[in-house]
C-alpha positions as CSV (number, residue, x, y, z in Angstrom):
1,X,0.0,0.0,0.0
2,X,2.6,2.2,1.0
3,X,4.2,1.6,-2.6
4,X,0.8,2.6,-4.2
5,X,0.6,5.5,-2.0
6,X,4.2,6.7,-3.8
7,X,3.6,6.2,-7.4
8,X,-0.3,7.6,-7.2
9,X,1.7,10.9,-5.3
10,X,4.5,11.0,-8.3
11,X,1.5,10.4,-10.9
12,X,0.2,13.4,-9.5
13,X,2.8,15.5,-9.3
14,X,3.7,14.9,-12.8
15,X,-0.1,15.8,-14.1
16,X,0.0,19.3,-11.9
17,X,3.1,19.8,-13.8
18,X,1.8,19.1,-17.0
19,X,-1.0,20.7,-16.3
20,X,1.2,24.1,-15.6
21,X,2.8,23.9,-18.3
22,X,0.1,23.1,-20.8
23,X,-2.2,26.0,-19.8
24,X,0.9,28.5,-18.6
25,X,3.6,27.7,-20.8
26,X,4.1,29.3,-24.0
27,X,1.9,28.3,-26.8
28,X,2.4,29.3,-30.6
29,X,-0.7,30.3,-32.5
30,X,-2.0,28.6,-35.5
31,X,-0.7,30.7,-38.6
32,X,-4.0,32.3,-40.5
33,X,-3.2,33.6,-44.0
34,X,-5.2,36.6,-45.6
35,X,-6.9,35.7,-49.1
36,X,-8.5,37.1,-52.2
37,X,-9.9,35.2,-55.1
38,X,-8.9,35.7,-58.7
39,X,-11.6,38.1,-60.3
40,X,-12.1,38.7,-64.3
41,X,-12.4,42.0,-65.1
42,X,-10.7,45.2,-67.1
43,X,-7.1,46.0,-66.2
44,X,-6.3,49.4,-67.6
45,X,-2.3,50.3,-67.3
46,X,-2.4,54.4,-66.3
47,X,1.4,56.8,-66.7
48,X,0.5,59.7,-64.3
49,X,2.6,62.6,-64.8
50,X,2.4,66.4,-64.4
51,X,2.3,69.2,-66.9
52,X,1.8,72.7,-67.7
53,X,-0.9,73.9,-70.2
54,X,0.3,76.1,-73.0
55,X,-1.3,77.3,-76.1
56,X,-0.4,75.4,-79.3
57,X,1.5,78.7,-81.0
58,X,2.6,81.1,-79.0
59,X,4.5,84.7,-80.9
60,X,6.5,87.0,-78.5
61,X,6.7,90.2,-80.0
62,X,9.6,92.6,-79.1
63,X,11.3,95.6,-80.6
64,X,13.8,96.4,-83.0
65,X,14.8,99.6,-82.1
66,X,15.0,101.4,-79.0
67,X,13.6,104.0,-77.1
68,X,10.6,105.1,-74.6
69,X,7.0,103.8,-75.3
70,X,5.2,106.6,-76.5
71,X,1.7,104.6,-76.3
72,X,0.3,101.1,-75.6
73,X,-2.9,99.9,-78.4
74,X,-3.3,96.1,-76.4
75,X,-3.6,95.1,-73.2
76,X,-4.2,91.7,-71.5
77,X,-6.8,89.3,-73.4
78,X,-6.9,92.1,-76.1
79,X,-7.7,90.5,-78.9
80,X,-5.7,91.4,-82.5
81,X,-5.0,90.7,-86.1
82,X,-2.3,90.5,-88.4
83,X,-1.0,93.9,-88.8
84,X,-2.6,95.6,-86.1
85,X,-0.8,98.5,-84.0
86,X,0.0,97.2,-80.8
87,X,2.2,99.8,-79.4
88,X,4.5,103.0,-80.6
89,X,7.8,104.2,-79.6
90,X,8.5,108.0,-79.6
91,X,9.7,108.5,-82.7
92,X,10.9,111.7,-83.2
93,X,14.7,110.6,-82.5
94,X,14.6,108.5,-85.5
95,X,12.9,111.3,-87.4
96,X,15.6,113.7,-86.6
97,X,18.2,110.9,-87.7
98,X,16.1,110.3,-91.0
99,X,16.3,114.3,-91.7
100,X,20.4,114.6,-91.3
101,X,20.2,111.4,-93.7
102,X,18.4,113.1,-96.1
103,X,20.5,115.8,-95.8
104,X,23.5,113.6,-96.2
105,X,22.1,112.3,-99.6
106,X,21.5,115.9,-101.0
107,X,25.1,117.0,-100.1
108,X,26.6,113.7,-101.8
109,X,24.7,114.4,-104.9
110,X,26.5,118.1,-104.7
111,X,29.5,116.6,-104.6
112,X,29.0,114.5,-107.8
113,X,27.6,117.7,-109.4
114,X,30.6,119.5,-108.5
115,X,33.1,116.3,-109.3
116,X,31.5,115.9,-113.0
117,X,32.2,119.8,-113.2
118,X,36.2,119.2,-112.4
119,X,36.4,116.4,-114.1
120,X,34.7,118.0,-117.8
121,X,37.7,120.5,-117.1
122,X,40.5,118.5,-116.4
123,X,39.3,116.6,-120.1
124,X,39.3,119.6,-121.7
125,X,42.7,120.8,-120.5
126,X,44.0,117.4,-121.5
127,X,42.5,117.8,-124.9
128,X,43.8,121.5,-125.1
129,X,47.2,120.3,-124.3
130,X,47.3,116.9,-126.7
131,X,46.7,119.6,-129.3
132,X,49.8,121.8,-128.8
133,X,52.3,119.1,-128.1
134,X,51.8,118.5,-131.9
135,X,53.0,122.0,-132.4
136,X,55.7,121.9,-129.9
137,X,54.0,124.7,-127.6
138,X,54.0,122.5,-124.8
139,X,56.3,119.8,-123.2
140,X,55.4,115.9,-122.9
141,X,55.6,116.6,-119.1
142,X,52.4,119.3,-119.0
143,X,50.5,116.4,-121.4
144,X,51.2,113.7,-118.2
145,X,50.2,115.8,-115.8
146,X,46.9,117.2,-117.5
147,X,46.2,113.3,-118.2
148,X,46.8,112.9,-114.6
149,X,44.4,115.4,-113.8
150,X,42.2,114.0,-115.6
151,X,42.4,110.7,-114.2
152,X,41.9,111.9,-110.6
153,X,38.8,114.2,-111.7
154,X,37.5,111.1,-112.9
155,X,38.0,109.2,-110.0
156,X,36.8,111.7,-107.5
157,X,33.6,111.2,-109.8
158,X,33.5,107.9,-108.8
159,X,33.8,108.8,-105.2
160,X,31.0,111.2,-105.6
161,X,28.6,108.7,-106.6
162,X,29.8,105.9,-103.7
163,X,28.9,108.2,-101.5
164,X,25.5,109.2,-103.0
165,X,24.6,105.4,-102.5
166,X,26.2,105.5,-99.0
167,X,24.0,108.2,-98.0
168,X,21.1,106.2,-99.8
169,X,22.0,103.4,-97.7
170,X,21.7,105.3,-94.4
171,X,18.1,107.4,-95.8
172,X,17.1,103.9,-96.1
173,X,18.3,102.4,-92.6
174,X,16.5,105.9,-91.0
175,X,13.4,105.4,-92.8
176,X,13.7,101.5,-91.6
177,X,13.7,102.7,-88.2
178,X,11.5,105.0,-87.8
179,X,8.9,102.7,-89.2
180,X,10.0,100.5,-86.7
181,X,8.6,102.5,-84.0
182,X,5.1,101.7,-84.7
183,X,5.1,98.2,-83.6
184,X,2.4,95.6,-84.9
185,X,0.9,92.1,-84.3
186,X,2.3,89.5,-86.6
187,X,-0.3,86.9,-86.2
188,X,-4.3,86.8,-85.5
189,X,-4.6,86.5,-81.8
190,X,-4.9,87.2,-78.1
191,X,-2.8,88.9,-75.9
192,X,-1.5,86.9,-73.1
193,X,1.1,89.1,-71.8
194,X,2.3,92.6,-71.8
195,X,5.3,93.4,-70.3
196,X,5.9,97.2,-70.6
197,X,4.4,100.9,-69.7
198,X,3.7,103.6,-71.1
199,X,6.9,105.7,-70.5
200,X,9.3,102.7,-70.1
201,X,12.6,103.0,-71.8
202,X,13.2,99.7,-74.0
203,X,16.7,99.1,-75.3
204,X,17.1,96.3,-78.0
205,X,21.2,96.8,-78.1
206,X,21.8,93.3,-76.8
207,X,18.9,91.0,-76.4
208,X,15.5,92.0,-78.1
209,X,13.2,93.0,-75.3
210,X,9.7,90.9,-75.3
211,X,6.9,93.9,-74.7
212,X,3.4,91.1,-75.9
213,X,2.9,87.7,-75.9
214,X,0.4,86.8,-78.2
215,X,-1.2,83.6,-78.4
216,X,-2.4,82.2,-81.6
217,X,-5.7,80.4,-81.0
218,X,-6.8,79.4,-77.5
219,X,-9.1,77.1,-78.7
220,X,-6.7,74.8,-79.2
221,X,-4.3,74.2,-76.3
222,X,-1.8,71.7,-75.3
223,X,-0.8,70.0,-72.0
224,X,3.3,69.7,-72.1
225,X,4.3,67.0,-69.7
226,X,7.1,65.3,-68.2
227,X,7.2,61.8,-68.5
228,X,9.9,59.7,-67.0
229,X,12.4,57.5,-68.9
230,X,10.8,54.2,-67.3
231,X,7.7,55.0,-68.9
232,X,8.3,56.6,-72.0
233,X,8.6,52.7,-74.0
234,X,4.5,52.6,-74.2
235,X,4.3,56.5,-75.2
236,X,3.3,56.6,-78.5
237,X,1.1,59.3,-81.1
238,X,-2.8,58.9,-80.3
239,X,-2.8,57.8,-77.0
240,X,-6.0,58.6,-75.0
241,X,-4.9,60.7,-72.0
242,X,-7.0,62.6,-69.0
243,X,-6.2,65.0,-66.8
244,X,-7.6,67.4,-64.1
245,X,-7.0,71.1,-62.5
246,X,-7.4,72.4,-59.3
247,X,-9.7,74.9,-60.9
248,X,-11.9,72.2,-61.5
249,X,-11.9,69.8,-59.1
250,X,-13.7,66.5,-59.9
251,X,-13.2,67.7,-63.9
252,X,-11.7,65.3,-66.1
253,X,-10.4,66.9,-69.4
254,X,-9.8,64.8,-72.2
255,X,-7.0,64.6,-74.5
256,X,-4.7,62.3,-77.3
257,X,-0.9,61.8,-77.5
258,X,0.2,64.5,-80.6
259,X,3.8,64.3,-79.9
260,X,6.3,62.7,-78.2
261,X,9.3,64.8,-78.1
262,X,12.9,62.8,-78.4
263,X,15.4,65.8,-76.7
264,X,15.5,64.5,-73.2
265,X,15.2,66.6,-70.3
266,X,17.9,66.3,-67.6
267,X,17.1,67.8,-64.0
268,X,19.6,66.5,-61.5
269,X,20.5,63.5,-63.1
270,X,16.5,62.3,-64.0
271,X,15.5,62.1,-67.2
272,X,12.3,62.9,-68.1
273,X,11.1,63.7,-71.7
274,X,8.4,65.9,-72.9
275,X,5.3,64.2,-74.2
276,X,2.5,66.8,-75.7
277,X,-1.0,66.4,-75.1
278,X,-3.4,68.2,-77.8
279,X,-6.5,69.3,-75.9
280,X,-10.0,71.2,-76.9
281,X,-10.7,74.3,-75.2
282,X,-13.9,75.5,-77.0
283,X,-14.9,76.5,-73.9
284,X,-11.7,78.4,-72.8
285,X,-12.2,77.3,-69.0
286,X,-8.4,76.3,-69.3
287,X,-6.2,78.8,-69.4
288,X,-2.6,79.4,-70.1
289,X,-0.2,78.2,-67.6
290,X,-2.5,75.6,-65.4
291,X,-1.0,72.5,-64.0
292,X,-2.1,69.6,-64.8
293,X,-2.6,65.7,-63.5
294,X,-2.3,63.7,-66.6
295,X,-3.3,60.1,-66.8
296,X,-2.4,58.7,-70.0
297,X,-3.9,54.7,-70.7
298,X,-1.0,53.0,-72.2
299,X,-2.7,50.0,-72.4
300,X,-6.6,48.3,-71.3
301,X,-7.6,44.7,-71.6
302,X,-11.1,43.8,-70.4
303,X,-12.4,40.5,-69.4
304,X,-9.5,39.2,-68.5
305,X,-8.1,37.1,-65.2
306,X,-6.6,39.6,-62.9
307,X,-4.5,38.9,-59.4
308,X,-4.2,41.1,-56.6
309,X,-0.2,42.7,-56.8
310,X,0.0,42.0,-53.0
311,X,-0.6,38.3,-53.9
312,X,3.0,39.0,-56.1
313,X,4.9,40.4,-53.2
314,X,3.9,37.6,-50.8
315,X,6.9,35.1,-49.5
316,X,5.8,32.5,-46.8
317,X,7.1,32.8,-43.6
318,X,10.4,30.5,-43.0
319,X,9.8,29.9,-39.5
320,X,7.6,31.1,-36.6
321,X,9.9,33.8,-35.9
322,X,9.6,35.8,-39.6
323,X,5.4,35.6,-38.8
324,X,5.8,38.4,-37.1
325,X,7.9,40.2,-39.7
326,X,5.4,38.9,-42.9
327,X,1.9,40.0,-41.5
328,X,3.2,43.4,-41.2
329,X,2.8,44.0,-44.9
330,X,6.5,44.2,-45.8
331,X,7.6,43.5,-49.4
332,X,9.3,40.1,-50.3
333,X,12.4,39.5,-49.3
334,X,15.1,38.7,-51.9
335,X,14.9,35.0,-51.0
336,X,11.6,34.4,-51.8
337,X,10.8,36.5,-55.0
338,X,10.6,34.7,-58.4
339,X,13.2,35.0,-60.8
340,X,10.8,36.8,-63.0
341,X,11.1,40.4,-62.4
342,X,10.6,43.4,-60.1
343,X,7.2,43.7,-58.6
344,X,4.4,45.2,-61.3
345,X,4.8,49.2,-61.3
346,X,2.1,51.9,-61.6
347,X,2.6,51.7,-64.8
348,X,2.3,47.9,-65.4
349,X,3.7,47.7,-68.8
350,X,7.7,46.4,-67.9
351,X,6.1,43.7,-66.3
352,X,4.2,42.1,-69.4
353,X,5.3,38.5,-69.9
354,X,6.9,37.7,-66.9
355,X,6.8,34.6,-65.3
356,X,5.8,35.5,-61.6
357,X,5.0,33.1,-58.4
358,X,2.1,32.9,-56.6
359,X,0.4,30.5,-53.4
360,X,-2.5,28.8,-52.4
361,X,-3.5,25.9,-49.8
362,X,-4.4,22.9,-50.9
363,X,-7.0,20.7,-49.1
364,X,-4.7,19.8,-46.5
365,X,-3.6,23.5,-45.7
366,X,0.0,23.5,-47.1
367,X,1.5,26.3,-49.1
368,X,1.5,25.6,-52.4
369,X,3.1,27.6,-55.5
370,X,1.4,28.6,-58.6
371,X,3.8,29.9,-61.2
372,X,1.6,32.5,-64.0
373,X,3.0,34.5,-66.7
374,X,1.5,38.0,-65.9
375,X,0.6,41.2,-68.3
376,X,-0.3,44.8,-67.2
377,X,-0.9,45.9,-64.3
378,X,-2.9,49.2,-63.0
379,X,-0.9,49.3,-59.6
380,X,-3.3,47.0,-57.5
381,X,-4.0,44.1,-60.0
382,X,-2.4,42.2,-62.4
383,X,-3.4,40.8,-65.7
384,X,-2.8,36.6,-65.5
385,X,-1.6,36.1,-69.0
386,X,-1.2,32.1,-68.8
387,X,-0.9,29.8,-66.0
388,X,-3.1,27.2,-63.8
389,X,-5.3,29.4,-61.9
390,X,-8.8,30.2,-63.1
391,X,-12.1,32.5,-61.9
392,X,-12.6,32.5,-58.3
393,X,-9.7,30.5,-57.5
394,X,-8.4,32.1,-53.6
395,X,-4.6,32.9,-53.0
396,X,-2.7,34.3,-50.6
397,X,-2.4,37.4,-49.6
398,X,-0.5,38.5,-46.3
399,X,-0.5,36.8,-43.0
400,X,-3.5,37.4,-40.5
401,X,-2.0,37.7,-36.8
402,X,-2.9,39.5,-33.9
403,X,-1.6,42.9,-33.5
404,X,0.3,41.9,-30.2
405,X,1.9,38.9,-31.4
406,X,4.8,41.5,-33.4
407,X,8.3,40.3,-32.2
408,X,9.8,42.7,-29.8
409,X,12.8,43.0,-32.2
410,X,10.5,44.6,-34.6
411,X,9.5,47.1,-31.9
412,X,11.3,51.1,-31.6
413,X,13.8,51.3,-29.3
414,X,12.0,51.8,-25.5
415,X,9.2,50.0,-26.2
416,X,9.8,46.1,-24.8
417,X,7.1,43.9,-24.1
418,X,7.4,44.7,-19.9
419,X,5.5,48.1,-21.3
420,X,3.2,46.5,-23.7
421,X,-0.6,46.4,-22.8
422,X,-2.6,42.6,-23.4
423,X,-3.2,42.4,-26.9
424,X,-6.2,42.5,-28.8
425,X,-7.8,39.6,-30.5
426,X,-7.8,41.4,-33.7
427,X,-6.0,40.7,-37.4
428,X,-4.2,43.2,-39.0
């Protein structure tokens, strides 16, 4: 009995103890994985970038001589024609200048007057002289120098009449100017800008001064944008593009692809090129200079077997201790990405034909991997191109834990599970 009495007391020590342990010890919860079923739908692969609206033609006029602005004949939104006057420089300067170059010519055609005079003489002295030497009145040396006088009458003559057509030369440059002062419109338009007073001193010695900007036709406008070197492979002429303003909010505009320009633009090292969207403005609610948001569809495919992108970037946990580190969102880690690619961008369309890696449980709960050969993507799903998985089929997702069960490595400095409150039963 005494015996009995021992191994019944060691029996039950050994159940308290297992009993301790079983409901005090430490206990790992059962993984849950978050799903989403494979939908068929339309997957439409959006570029966003930003732009600036600009008219189509746009003319700066400036001047081409200088001097104060006598009078202004535009203003902003004025509207103008070919021709018209749009402002005048004081012009009597340039009349002055055209006088004494009048002048000028009149006093060079004098001097021809008065050179053909000299010169008839000198040729009659020379004739007068050629005459004598016959009868040995006169030496051979007063027949060279009356031929030489001759020669140099003759020549002034042709002196004279250079500088008639120098004088011509500068009437002509006056009269240039001063018609210069009245400065017109060269196209049919609106004006944008003016830049000048009346009063203000212009001076065109270096640069030509802009005093209007005229646009050309505002109907017609176009959205100049800056799309980045990723993207600019499915950029081509046609494209349908949208975009708002934060003049209209909850506006779209609609526009198409008329250019895409090949100098690149370099701004510390990103390249970005410009790609022109042509725009309708019968209504002229857009106006020069707006910004815009452009989306612009590089590609859409409807009816087609789509993925979630955060099925994509899903790895399984290794071990208990990376659950923590996996249901927190986080991307895939190098280890367990496919081969395939990057993830799918905004853009979606470097990621077309890839062979990608997803999972699923089977019946018995395992992990199981399903490689598909993706297409485009709009940022939250991807096209499924080829590969096992059909409608409604579920795959994971992320991992489903309670908030509290993060590993304290995970947590900021100070903030150790001795501080931590009892965690709530409730997934991420």
């Amino acid at each position: 009995m005494r015996r009995i009495g021992i191994i019944l007391s060691v029996v039950g020590i050994g159940l308290a103890i297992g009993g301790y342990v079983f409901f005090n010890g430490e206990r790992k919860a059962p993984v849950r994985y978050r799903t989403a079923a494979v939908e068929r739908g339309s997957v439409v692969s959006i570029v966003s970038a930003t732009g600036t609206i600009n008219p189509v033609v746009s003319v700066q006029v400036g001047t081409q001589v200088s001097g104060m602005i006598k009078s202004l004949h535009a203003d902003f939104n004025s509207r103008v024609k070919a021709g018209d006057t749009v402002a005048v420089i004081d012009p009597e300067p340039f009349k002055a200048r055209r006088d004494q170059a009048a002048s000028n010519l009149e006093m060079a055609r004098a001097n021809v007057a008065r050179a053909k005079t000299d010169w008839g003489q000198r040729k009659r002295e020379l004739d007068r002289v050629k005459s004598l030497i016959s009868q040995n009145f006169v030496s051979q040396n007063d027949v060279d120098v009356a031929l030489t006088n001759a020669q140099s009458a003759e020549a002034q003559v042709h002196v004279a009449e250079a500088q008639v057509r120098q004088a011509e030369a500068a009437l002509n440059s006056a009269d240039l100017d001063l018609k210069y002062t009245v400065i017109r419109s060269p196209v049919d338009g609106i004006v944008v800008a003016r830049n000048v007073e009346v009063g203000q001193t212009v001076a065109s010695s270096f640069a030509t001064p802009n005093l209007f900007l005229i646009a050309l036709d505002l109907t017609k406008m176009q959205v100049d944008t800056n799309v980045s070197e990723s993207d600019i492979g499915g950029m081509t002429e046609g494209k349908d593009a949208t975009f708002t303003v934060d003049a209209y909010p909850g506006v779209k505009f609609s526009g198409t692809i008329r250019q895409v320009r090949l100098a690149p633009i370099n701004v510390q090292n990103v390249i970005t090129y410009n790609v022109v969207v042509a725009v309708d403005n019968q209504d002229l609610r857009l106006k020069p200079g707006m910004t815009a948001n452009v989306a612009i569809v590089v590609a859409q495919k409807d009816q087609v077997l789509k993925v979630p992108n955060a099925a994509l970037r899903f790895t399984p946990p290794r071990s208990a201790g990376a659950e923590g580190a996996s249901s927190e969102g986080r991307p895939a880690k190098a280890e367990g990405r496919p081969s395939g690619g990057r993830p799918p961008s905004s853009g979606g369309a470097d990621t077309a034909g890839a062979t990608r890696k997803v999972w699923k449980q089977d019946e018995s709960g395992e992990l199981v991997p399903v490689p598909i050969q993706t297409g485009i993507s709009d940022g939250v799903a991807t096209e499924i191109v080829d590969g096992p998985l059909t409608e409604n089929d579920v795959v994971i997702v992320g991992l489903d834990v309670p908030r509290g069960a993060r590993a304290g490595g995970d947590l900021p400095p100070g903030f150790g599970s001795s501080g931590q409150r009892s965690p709530r039963n409730r997934g991420i």
